[in-house]
LUMLUM-806642 format. One record per residue (C-alpha): x, y, z; residue in one letter. Coordinates in Angstrom, 3 decimals. Layout:
! LUMLUM-806642
NODE          x          y          z   torba
NODE          X          Y          Z       A
...
//
This chain:
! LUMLUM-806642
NODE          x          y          z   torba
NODE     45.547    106.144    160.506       X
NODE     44.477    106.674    156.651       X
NODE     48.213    105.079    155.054       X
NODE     48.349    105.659    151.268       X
NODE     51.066    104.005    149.612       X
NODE     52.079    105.121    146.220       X
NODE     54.754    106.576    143.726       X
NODE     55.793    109.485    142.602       X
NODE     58.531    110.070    139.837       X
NODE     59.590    113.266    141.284       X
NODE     61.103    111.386    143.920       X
NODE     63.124    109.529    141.575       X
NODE     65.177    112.398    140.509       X
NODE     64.966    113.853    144.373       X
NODE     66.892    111.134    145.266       X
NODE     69.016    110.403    142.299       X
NODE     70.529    114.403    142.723       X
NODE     71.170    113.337    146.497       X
NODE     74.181    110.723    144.771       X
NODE     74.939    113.549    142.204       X
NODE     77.034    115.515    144.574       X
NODE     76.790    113.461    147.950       X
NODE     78.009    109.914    146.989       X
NODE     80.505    109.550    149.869       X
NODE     78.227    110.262    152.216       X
NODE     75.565    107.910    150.494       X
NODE     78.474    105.355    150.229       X
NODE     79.347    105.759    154.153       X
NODE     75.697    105.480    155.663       X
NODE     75.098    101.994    153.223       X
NODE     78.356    100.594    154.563       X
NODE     77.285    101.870    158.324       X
NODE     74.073    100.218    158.111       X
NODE     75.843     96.977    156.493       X
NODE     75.172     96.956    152.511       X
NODE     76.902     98.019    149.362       X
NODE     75.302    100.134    146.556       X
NODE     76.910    100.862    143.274       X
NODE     74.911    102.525    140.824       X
NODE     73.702    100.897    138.101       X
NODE     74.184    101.396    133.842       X
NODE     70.937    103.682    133.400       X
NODE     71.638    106.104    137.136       X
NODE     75.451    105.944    136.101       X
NODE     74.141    107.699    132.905       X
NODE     71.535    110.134    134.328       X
NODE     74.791    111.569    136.917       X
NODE     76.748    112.070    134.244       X
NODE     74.585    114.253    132.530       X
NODE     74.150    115.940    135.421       X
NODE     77.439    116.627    136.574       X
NODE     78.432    117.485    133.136       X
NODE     75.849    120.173    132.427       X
NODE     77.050    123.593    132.639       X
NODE     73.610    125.418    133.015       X
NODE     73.629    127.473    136.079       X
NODE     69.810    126.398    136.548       X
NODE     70.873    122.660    136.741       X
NODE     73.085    123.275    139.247       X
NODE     71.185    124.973    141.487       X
NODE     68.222    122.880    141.160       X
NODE     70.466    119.378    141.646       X
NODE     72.364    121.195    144.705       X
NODE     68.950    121.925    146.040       X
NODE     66.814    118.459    145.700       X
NODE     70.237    117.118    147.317       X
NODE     70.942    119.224    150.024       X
NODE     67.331    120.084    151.172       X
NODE     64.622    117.282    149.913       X
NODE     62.873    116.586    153.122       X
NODE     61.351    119.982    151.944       X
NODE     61.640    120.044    148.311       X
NODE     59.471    117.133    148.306       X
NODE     56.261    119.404    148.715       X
NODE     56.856    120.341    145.346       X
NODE     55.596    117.007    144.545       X
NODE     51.531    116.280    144.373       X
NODE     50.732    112.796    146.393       X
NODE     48.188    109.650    145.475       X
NODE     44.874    110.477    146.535       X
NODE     44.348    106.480    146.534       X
NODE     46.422    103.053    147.244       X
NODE     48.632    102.110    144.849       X
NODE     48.139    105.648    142.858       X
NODE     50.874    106.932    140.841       X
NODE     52.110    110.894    139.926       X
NODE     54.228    110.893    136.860       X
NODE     57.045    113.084    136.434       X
NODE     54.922    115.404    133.861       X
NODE     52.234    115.703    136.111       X
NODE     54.175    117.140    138.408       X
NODE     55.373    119.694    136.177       X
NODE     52.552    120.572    134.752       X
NODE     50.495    121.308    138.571       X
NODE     53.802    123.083    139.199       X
NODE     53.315    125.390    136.642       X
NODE     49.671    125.964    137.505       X
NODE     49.982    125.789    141.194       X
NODE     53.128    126.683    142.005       X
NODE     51.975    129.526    144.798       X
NODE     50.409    127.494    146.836       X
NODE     53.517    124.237    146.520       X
NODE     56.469    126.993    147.134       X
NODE     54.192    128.393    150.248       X
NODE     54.592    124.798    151.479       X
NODE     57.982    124.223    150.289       X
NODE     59.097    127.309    152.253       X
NODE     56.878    126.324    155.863       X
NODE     58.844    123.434    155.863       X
NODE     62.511    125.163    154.868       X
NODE     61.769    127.459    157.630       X
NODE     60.485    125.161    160.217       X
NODE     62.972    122.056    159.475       X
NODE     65.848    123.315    158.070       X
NODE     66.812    126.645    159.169       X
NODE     64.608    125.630    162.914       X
NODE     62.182    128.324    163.370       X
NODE     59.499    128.300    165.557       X
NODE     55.905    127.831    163.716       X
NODE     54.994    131.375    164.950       X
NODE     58.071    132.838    163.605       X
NODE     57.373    130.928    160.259       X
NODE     53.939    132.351    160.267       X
NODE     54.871    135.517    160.566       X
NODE     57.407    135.524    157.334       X
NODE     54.356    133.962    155.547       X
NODE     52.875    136.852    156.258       X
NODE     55.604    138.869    154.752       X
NODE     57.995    139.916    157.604       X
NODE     61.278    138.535    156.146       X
NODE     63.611    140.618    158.253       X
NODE     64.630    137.534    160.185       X
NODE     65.613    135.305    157.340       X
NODE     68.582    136.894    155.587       X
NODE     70.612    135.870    158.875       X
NODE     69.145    132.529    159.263       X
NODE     70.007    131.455    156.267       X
NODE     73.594    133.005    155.932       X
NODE     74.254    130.673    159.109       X
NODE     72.925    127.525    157.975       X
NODE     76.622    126.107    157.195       X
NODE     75.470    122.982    155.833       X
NODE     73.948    124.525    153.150       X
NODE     75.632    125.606    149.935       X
NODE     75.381    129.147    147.764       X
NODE     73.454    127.725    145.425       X
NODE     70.752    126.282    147.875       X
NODE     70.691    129.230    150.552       X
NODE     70.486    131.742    147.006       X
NODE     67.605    129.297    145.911       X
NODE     65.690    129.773    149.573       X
NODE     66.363    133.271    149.700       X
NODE     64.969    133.586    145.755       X
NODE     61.657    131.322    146.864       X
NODE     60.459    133.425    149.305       X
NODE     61.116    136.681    148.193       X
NODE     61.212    135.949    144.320       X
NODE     58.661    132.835    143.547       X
NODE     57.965    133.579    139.987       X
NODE     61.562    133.859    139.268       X
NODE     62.444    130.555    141.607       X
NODE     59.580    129.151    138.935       X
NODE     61.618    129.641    136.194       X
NODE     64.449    127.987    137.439       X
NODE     62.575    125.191    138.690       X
NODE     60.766    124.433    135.482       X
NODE     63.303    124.988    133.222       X
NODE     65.810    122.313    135.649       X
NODE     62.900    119.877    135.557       X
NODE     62.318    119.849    132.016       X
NODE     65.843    119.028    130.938       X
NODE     66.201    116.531    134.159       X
NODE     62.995    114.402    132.730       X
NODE     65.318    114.536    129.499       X
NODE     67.966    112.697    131.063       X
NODE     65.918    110.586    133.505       X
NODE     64.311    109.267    129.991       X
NODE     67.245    109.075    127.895       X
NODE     69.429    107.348    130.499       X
NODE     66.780    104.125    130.883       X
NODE     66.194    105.019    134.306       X
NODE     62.714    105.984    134.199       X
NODE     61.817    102.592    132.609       X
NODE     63.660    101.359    134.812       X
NODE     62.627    102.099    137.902       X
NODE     58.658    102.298    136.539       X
NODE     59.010     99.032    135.940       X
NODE     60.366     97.432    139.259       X
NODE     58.236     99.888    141.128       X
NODE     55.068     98.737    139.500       X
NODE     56.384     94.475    140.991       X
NODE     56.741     96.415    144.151       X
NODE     53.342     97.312    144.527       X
NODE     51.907     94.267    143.721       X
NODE     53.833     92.506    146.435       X
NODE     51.632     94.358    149.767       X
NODE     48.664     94.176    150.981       X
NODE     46.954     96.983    152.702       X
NODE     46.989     95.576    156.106       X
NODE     50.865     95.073    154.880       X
NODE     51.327     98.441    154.381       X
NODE     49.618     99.736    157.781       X
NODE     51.656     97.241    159.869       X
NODE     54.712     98.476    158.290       X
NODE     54.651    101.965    158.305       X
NODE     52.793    102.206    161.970       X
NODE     55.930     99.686    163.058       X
NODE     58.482    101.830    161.458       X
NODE     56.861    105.612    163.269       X
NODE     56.725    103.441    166.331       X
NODE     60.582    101.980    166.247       X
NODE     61.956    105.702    165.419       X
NODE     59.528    107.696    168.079       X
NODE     58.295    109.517    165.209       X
NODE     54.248    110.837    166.639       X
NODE     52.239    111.338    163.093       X
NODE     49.144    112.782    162.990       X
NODE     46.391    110.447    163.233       X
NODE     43.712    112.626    161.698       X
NODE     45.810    113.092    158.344       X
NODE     46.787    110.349    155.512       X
NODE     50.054    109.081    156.051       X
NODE     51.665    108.990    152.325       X
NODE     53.926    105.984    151.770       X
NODE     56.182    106.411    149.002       X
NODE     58.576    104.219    147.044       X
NODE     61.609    105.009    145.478       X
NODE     63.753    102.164    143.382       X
NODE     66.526    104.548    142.263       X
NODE     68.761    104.472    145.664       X
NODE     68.771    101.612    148.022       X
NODE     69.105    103.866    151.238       X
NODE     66.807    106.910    150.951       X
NODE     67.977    109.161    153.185       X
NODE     64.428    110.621    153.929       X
NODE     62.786    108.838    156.529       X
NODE     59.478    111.249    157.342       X
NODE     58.504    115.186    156.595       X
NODE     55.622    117.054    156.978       X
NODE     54.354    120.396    156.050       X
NODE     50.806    121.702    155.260       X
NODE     48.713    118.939    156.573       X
NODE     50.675    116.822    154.507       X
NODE     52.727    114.181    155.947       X
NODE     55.214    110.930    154.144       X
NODE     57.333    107.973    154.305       X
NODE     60.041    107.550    151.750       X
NODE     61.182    103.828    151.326       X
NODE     63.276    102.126    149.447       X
NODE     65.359     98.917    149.086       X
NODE     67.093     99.865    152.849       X
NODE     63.769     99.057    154.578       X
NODE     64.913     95.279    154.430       X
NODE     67.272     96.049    156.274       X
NODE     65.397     98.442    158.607       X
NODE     62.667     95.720    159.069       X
NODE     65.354     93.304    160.470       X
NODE     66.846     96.595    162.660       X
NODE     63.058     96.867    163.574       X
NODE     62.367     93.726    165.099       X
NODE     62.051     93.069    168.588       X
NODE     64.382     90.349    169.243       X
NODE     67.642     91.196    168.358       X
NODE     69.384     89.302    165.518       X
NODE     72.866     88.534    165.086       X
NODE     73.224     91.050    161.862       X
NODE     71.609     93.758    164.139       X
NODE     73.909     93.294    167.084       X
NODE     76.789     93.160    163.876       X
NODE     75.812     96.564    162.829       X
NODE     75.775     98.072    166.246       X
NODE     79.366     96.732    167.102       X
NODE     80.515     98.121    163.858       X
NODE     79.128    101.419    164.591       X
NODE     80.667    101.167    168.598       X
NODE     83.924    100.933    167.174       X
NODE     84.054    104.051    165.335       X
NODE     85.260    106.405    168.027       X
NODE     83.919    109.197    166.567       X
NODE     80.281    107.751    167.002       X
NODE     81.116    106.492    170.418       X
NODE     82.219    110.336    171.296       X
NODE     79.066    111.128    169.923       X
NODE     76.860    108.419    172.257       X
NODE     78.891    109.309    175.392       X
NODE     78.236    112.959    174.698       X
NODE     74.411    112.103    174.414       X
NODE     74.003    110.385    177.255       X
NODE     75.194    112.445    179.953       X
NODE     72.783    115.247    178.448       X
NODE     71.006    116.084    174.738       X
NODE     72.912    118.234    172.803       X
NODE     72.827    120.314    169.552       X
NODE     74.638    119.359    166.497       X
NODE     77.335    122.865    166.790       X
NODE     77.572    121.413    170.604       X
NODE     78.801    117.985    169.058       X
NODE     81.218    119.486    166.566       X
NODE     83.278    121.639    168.774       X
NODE     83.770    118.727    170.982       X
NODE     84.534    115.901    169.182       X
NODE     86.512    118.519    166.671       X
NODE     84.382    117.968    163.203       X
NODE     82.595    119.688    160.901       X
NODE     78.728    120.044    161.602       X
NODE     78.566    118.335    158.091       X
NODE     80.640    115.178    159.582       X
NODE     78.829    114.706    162.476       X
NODE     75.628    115.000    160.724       X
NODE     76.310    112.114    158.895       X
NODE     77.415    110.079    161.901       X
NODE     73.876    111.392    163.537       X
NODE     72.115    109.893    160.657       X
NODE     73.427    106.907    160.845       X
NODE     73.081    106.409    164.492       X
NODE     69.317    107.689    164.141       X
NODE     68.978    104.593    161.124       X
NODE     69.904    102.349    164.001       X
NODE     67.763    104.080    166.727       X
NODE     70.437    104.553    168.907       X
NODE     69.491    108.477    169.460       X
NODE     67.028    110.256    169.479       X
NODE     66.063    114.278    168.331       X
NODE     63.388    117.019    169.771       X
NODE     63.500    120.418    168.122       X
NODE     63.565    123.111    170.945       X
NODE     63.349    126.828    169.490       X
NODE     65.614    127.288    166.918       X
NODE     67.697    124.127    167.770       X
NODE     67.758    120.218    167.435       X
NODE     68.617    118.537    170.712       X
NODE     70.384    114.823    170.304       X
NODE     69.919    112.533    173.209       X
NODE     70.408    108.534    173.651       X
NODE     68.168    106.364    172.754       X
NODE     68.354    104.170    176.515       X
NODE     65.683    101.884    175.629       X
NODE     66.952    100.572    172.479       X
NODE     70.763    100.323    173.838       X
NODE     69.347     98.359    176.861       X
NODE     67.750     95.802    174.315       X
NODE     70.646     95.361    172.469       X
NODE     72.783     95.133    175.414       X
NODE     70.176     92.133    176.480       X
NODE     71.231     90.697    172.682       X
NODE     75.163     90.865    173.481       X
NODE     74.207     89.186    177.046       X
NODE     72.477     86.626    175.732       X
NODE     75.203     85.931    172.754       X
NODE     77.515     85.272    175.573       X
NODE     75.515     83.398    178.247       X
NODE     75.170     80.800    174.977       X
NODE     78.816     80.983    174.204       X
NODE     79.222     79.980    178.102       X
NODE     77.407     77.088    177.689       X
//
């Protein structure tokens, strides 16, 4: 596999709007998965502009890089070579002059990994029959107004979703420079590159779709992108349009120790912290008898789908499930062959405290 590890900016604001309006749930997965993140001086300053603008545009736009940036991120362009970089007003600018052919992407994946369609059902809206999505996306609960307006505006209003989108990036890349953030992070990011070779990067990203049963296609690049603005990314891999990426950040420390095949004391740490949250172990119990569907999960443990999302996520950080998309639906199911490892790790922790 062709793996191209790079940056690009947009990502940096992708994932600073995720904190903008999410930050308990970015606070609960870093505590899950064992460290603390407070945001610096220079991203304290970018989220306050944010939160404090009143521009309907800005709030749509923030609500939607938070909410939905596993797709969003198509927006973006992506190194055509190792170590390659996009900056921020690149992207803009190839969004302005391209931006057909990046919301037709944008709104493959939407359709196909956030609202679940089948690819032929997402081929036919691309073709123009929309009579399907008004209801799909008026039941996507997880989703707010502003982001189920903003998918409902992309694919049957692009050039006004254009305005939006420019006009929101324009006075984001204001903030992102006046804050210190883009200096910043342009200047950590460009250590962080130094640091891997590209037999490095190939070990590491074919280790990481391998741990998480993620199947990539072999016959397409594999983008590997850093981020330095959040230390747990929350976007592990997408794909849309023969394009397919890797978002990492400082969290893949972590992940690497998660990652290795003998068990470490930290790892077998995390997954007793986890265990003793009973709503995760109602979740795992659930799981194992059969795979089931995130609605399935709320009505019985008696959460929101929003709640047990997060606990999914976190549980799918560790490896401890895993998730096939079946029509319309994801299906949950426990991950057998990483609990029986880690089971071996708490058996051999007390055979030694036998002896």
């Amino acid at each position: 596999m062709n793996i191209i590890p790079g940056y690009v900016e947009l990502v940096e604001i992708l994932m600073a709007c995720g904190l903008a309006d999410r930050k308990s749930y970015f606070d609960a997965v870093s505590h899950d998965l064992g460290f603390d993140f407070e945001p610096g001086q220079e991203l304290g300053a970018f989220l306050l502009k944010i939160r404090e603008n009143e521009n309907w545009s800005i709030k749509v736009v923030a609500d939607v890089f938070s909410e939905i940036k596993d797709s969003v991120i198509f927006f973006c362009d992506f190194p055509e070579r190792p170590g390659g970089e996009i900056l921020l007003e690149d992207s803009i600018e190839s969004l302005a002059n391209n931006f057909e052919e990046k919301s037709r992407c944008v709104v493959n994946s939407i359709l196909s990994n956030n609202l679940n369609f089948s690819q032929e059902e997402v081929d036919k809206i691309l073709e123009g029959d929309l009579s399907i999505v008004p209801e799909a996306v008026n039941k996507a609960e997880d989703l707010s107004e502003n982001t189920t307006w903003f998918i409902t505006q992309l694919i049957n209003f692009p050039r006004q979703s254009k305005e939006i989108l420019l006009f929101a990036l324009n006075e984001m890349k204001k903030y992102y420079e006046e804050s210190g953030l883009r200096k910043k992070n342009r200047d950590q990011i460009a250590e962080k590159l130094k640091l891997f070779e590209n037999d490095q990067y190939n070990q590491i990203a074919e280790g990481f779709l391998d741990f998480y049963g993620i199947k990539a296609r072999e016959d397409l690049p594999l983008h590997l992108l850093f981020q330095n603005t959040l230390k747990y990314s929350g976007l592990k891999f997408a794909s849309s349009c023969n394009t397919q990426l890797i978002v990492f950040s400082e969290h893949f420390k972590q992940i690497e120790e998660i990652m290795n095949p003998s068990v470490t004391d930290n790892t077998l740490r995390l997954f007793l912290r986890n265990l003793a949250d009973q709503t995760k172990m109602q979740i795992l119990k659930s799981i194992s008898e059969e795979p089931k569907y995130v609605d399935e999960l709320a009505k019985l443990v008696g959460l929101s789908k929003a709640t047990v999302s997060y606990h999914l996520s976190t549980l799918s950080e560790l490896a401890l499930v895993k998730s096939r998309k079946d029509h319309r639906r994801v299906y949950f199911s426990l991950n057998k062959e990483r609990l029986e490892k880690i089971l071996k790790g708490l058996e051999t922790l007390y055979d030694e405290g036998e002896n």
